[in-house]
PAVEXGU-241352 format. One record per residue: x, z, y of N, C-alpha, C, O in turn. Coordinates in Angstrom, 2 decimals. Atoms other than C-alpha are relative to their C-alpha. Layout:
N
<node <X; Z; Y>; <X; Z; Y>; <X; Z; Y>; <X; Z; Y>>;
...
This chain:
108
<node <-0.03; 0.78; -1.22>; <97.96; 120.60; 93.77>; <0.73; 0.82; 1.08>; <0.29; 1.95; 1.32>>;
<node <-0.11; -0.62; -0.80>; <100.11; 121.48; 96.47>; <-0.80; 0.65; 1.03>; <-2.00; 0.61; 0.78>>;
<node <0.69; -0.36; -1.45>; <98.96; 123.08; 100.05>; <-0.37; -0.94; 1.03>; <-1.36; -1.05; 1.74>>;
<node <-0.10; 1.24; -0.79>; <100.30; 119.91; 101.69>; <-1.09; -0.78; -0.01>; <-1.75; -1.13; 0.97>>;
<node <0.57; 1.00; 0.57>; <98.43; 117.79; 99.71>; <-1.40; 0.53; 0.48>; <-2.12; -0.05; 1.29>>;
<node <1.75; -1.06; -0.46>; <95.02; 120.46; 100.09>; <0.07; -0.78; 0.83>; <-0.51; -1.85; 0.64>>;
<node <0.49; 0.03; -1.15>; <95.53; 119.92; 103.63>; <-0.28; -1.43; 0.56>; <-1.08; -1.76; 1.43>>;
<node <0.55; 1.57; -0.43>; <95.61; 116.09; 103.87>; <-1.28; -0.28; -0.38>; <-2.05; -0.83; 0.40>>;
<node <1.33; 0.13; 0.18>; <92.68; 115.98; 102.22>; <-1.01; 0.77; 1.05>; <-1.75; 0.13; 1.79>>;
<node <0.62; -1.11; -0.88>; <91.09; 118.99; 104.13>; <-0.01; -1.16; 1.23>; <-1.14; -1.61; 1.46>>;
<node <0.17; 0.91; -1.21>; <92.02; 116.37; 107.40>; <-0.83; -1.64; -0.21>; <-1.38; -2.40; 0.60>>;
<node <0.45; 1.45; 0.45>; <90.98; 113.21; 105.32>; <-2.07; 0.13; 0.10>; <-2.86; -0.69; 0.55>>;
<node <1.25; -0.03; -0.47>; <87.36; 114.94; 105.17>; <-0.50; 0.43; 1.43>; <-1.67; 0.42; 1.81>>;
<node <-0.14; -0.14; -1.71>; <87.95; 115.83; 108.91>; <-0.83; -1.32; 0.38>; <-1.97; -1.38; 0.84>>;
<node <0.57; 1.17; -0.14>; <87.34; 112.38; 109.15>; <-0.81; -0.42; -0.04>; <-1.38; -1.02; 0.87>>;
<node <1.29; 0.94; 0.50>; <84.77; 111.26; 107.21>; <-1.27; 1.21; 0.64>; <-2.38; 0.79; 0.96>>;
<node <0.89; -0.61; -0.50>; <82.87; 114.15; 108.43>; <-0.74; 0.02; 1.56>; <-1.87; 0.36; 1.93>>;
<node <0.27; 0.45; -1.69>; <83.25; 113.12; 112.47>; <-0.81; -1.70; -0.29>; <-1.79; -2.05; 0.37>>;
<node <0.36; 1.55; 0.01>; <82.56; 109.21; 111.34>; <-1.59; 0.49; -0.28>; <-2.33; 0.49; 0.70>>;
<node <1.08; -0.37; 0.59>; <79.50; 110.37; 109.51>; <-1.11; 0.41; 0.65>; <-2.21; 0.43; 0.09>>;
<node <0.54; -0.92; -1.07>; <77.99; 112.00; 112.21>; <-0.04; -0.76; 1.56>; <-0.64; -0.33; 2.55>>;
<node <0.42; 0.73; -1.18>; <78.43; 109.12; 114.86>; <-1.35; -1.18; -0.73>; <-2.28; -1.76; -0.16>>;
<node <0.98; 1.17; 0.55>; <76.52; 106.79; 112.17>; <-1.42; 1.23; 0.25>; <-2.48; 0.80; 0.69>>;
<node <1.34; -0.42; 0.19>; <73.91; 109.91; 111.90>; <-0.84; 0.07; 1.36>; <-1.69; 0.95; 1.42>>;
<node <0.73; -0.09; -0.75>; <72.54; 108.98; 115.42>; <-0.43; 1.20; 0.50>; <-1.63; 1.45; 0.59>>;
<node <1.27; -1.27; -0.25>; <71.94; 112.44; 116.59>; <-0.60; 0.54; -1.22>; <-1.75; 0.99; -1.20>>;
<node <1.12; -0.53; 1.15>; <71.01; 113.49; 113.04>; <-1.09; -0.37; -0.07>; <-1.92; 0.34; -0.65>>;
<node <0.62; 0.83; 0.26>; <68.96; 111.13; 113.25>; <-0.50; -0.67; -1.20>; <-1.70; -0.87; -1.36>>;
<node <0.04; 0.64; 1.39>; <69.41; 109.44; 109.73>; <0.65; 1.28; -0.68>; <1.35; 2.25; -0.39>>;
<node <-0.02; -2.16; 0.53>; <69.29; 112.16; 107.21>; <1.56; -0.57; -1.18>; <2.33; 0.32; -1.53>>;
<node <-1.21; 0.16; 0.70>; <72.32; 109.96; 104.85>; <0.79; 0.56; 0.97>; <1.45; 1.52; 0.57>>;
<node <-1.68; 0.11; -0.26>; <74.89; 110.18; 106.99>; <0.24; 1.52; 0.77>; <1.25; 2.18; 1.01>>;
<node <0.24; -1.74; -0.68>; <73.59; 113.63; 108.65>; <0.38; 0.99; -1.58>; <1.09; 1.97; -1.40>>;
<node <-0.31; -0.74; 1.00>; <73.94; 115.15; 104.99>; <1.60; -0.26; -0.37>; <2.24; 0.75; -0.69>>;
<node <-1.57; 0.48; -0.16>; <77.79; 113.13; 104.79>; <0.48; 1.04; 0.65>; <1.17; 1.93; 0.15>>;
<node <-0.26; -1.21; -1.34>; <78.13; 115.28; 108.05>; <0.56; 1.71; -0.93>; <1.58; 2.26; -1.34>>;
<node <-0.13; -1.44; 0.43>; <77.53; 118.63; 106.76>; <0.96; 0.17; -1.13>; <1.89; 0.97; -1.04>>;
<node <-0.72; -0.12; 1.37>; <78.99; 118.22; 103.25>; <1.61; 0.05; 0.60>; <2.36; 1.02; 0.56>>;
<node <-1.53; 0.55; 0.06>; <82.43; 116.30; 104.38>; <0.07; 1.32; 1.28>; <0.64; 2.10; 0.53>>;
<node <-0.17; -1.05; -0.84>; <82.59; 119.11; 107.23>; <0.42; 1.45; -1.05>; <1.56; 1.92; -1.05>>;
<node <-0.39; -0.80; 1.05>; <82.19; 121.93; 104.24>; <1.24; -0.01; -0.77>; <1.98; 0.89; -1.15>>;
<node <-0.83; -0.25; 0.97>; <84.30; 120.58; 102.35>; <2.00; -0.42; 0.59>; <2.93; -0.42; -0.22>>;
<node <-0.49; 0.02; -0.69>; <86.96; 119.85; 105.05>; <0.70; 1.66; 0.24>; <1.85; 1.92; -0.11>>;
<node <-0.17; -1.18; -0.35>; <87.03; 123.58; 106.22>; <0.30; 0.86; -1.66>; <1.26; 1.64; -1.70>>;
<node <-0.20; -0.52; 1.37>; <86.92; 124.82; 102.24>; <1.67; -0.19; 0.19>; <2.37; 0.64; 0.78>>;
<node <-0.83; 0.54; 0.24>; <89.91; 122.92; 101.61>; <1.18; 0.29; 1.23>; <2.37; 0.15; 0.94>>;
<node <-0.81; -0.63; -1.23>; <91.52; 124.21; 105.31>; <0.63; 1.43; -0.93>; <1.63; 1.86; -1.50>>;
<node <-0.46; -1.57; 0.43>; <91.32; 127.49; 104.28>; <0.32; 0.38; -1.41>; <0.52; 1.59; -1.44>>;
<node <-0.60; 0.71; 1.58>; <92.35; 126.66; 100.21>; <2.06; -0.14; 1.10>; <3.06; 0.58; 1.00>>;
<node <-1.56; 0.34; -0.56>; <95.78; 125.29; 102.49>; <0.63; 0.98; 0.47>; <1.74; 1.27; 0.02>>;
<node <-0.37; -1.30; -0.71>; <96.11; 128.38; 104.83>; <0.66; 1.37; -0.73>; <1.27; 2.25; -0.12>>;
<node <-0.36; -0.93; 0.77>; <96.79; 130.64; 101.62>; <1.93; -0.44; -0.09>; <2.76; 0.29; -0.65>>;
<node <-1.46; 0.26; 0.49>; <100.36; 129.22; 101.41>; <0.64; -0.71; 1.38>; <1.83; -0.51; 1.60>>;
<node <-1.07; 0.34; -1.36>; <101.26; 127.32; 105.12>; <-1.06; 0.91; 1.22>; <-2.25; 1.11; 1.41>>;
<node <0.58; -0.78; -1.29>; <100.92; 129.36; 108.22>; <-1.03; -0.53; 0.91>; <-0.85; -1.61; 1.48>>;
<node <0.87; 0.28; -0.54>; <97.70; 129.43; 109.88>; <0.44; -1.18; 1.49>; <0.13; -2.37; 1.37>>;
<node <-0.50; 0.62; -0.61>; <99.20; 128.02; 113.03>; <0.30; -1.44; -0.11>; <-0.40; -2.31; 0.39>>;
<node <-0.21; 1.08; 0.38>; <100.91; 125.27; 111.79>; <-1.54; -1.21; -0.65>; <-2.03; -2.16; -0.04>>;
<node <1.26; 0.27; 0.56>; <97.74; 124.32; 109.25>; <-1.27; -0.73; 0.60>; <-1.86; -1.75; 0.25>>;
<node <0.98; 0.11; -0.91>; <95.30; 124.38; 111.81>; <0.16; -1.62; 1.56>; <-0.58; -2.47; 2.04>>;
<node <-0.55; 1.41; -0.62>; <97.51; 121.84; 114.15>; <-0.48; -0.94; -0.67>; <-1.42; -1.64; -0.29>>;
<node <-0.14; 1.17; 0.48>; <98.15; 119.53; 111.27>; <-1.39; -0.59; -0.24>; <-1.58; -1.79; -0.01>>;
<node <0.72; 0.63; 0.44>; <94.72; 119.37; 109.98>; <-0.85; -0.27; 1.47>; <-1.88; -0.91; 1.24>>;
<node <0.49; 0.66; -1.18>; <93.52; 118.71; 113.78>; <0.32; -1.14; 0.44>; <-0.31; -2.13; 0.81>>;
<node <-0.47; 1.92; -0.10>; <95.80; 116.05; 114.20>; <0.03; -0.77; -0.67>; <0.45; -1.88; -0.33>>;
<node <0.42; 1.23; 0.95>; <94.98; 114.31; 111.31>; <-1.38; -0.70; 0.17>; <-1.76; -1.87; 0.21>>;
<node <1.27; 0.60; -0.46>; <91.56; 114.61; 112.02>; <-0.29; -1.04; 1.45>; <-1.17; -1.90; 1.51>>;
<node <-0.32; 1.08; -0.99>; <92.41; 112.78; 115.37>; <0.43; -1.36; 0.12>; <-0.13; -2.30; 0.68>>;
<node <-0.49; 1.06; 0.69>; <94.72; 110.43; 114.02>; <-1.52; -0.79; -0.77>; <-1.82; -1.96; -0.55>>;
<node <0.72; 1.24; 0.75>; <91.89; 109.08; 111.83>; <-1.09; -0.19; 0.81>; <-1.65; -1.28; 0.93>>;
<node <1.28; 0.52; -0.40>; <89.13; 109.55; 113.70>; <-0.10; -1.09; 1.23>; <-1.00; -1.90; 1.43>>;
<node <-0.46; 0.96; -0.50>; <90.55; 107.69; 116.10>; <0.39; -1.91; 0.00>; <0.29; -2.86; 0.77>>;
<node <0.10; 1.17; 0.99>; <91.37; 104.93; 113.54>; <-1.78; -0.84; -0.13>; <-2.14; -2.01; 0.00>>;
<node <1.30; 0.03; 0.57>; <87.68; 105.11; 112.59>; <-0.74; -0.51; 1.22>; <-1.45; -1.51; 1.15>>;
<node <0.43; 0.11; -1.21>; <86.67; 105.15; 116.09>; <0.22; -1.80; 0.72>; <-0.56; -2.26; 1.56>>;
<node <-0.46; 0.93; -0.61>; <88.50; 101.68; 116.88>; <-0.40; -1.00; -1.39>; <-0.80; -2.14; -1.17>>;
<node <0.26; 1.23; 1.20>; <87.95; 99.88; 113.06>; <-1.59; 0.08; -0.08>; <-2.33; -0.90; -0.13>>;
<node <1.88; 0.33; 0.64>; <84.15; 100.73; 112.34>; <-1.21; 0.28; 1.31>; <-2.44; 0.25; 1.25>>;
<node <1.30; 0.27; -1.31>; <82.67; 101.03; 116.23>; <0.62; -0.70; 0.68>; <-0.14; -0.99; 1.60>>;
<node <-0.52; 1.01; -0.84>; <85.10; 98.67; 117.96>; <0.21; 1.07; 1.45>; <-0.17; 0.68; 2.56>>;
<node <-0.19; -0.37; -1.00>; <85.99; 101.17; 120.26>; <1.69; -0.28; 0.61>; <2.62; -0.59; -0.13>>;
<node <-1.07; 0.37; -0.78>; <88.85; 100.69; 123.05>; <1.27; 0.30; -0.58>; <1.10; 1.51; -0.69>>;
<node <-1.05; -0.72; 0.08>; <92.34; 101.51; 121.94>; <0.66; -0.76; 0.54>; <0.56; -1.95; 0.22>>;
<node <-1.07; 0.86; -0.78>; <95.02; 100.33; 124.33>; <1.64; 0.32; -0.02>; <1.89; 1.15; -0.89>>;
<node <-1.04; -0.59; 0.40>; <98.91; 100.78; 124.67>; <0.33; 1.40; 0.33>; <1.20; 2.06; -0.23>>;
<node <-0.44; -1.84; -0.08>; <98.59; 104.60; 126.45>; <-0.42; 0.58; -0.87>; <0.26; 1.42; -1.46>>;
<node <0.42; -0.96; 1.42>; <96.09; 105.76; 123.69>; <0.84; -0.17; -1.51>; <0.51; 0.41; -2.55>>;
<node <-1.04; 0.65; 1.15>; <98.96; 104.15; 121.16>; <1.00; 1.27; 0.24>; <1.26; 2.17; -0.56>>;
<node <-1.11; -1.14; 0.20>; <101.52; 106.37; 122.49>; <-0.26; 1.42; -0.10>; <0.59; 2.21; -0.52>>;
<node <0.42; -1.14; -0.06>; <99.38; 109.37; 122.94>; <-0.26; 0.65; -1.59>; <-0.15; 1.86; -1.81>>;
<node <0.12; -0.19; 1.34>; <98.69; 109.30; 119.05>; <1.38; -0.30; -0.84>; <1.36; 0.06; -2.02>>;
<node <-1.07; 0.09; 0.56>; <102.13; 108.41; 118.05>; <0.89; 1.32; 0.67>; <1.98; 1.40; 0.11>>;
<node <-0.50; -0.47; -0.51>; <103.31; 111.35; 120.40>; <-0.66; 1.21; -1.12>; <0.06; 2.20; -1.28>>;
<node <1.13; -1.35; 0.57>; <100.42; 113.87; 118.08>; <0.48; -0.32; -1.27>; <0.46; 0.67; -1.99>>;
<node <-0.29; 0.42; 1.51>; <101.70; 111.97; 114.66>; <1.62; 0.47; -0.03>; <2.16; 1.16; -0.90>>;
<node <-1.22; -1.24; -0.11>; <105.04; 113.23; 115.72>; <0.19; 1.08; -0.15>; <1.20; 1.39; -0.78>>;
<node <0.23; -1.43; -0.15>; <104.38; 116.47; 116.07>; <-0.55; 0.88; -1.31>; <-0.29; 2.04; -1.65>>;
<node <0.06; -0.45; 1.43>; <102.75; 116.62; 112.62>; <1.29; 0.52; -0.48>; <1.70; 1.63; -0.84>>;
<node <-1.24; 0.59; 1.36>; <105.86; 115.14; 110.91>; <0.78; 1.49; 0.40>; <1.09; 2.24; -0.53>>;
<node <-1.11; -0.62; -0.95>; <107.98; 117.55; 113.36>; <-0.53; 1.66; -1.09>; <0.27; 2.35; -1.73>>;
<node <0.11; -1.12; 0.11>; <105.62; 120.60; 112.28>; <0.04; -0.05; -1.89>; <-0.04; 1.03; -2.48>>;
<node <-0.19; 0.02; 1.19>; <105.92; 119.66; 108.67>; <1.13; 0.19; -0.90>; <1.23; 0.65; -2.03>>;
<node <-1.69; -0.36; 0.38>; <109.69; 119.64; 108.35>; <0.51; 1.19; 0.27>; <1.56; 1.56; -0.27>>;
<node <-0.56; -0.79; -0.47>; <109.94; 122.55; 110.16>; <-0.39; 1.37; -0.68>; <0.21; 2.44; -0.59>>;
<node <0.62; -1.38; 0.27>; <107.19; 124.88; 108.16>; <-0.09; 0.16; -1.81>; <-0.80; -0.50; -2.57>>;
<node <0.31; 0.13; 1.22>; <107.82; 126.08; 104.75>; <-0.94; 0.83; -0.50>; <-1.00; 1.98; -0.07>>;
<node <1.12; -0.49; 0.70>; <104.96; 126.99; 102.64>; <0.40; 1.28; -1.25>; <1.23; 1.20; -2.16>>;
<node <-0.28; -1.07; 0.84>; <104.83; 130.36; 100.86>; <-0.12; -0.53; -1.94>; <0.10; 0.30; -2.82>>;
């Protein structure tokens, strides 16, 4: 498996690990509080699995702005929260910046 690939995943449990954690009420509910911890673990595993081959720097961006990018997604499809046309460009301005830091960083 590439690094790339690690790291989308690494940001993909970014995700599920922030979603997980608005359902766990405050750790409240012990499913989605155990989701939490795990998809968090295995998020950061899988960071630092990526970091062995693309520069910390870079790495650390991408898998932040992915985690943004989705949670964001997540934030607007499964709680109905606000997204309007400035928070549109503000995430197309951060999904840029991936692509930008992806073309630009080659992996050992």
């Amino acid at each position: 498996m590439t690094a790339w690939l690690i790291l989308f995943l690494a940001g993909l449990f970014e995700v599920v690990w922030a979603c997980a954690m608005k359902y766990s009420r405050g750790f409240t509910e012990w499913i989605p509080a155990a989701v939490t911890v795990i998809g968090g673990i295995l998020s950061m595993f899988l960071l630092a699995l990526a970091m062995k081959r693309i520069p910390l720097g870079t790495a650390y961006a991408v898998w932040t702005g992915l985690g943004m990018i989705g949670t964001t997604l997540g934030g607007v499809l499964l709680f109905r929260e606000r997204f309007g046309f400035p928070h549109l460009v503000c995430v197309l301005l951060i999904a840029v910046g991936i692509v930008g830091l992806k073309l630009l960083t080659k992996s050992v």
